[in-house]
N, C-alpha and C positions, 0 to 999 in steps of 0.2 A: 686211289681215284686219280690217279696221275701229277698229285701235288708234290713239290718237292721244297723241303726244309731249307733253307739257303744256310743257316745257324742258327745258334740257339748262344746267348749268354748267360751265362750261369754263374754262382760263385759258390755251387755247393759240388762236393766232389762227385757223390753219387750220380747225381743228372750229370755231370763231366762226360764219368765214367759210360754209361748208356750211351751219351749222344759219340762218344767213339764207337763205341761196339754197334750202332745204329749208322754209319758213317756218316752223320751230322756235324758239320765242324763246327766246334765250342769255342768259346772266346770268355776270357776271364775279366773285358772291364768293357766301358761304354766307349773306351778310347779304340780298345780293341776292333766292337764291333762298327765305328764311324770308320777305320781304317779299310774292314772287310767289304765294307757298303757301300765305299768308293770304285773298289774292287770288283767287285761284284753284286750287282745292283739287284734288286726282288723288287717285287709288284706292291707287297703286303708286308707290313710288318704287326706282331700281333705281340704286347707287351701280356702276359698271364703270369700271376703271383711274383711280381717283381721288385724288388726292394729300390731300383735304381728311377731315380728322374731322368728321363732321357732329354738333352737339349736337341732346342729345333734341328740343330746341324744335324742329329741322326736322322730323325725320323720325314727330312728336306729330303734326303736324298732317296728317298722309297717315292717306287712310280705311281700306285695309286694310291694308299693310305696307310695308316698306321691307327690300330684300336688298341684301348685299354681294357681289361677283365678286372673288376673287383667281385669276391667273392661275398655279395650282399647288394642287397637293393638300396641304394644311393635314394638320400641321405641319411635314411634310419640307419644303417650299420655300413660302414667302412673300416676297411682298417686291416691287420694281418689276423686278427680274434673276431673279425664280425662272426663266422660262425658260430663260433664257442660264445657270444653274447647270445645270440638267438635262440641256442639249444639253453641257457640258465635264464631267459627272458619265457620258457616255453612258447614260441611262439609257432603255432601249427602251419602257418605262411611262407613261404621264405622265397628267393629268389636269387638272379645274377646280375651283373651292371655290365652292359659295354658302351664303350664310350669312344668317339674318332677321340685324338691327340690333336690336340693343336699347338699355338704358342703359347697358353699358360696351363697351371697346375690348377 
């Protein structure tokens, strides 16, 4: 659709792996991608299953914003297992969270 990945940071191999073979350039830390983004600036940046807190400085430097994904409807289930609560909760409902970034957690 004409969009284009600026990066991806990662710290698992396999998604490394793809995002070369996709020719997405990968970065292994937060320091990494603050350096990239100086670099080369994006409109969007979009955090999905990510283990790291990003500070302001990263996601300042993105033109129009920065969203979070959790994999659960906030605040019943967050977390890297909300799925897996939900599926042993039976819970026939479920959902997604996005959220802008801002300055706190």
């Amino acid at each position: 659709m004409g969009h284009v990945i600026g990066a991806a940071l990662s710290g698992d191999v396999i998604f490394a792996e793809w995002a070369t073979r996709a020719k997405i350039p990968c970065v292994g830390s937060v320091e990494e991608l603050s350096s990239f983004l100086q670099a080369e600036p994006v409109d969007w940046l979009f955090s999905v299953a990510n283990p790291f807190i990003l500070p302001p400085d990263v996601f300042g430097q993105v033109r129009q914003g920065a969203f979070n994904y959790h994999d659960g409807p906030l605040p019943r289930y967050a977390g890297t297992h909300a799925t897996s609560w939900a599926l042993l909760a039976q819970e026939t409902e479920y959902a997604i969270t996005w959220h802008r970034i801002d300055d706190g957690v």
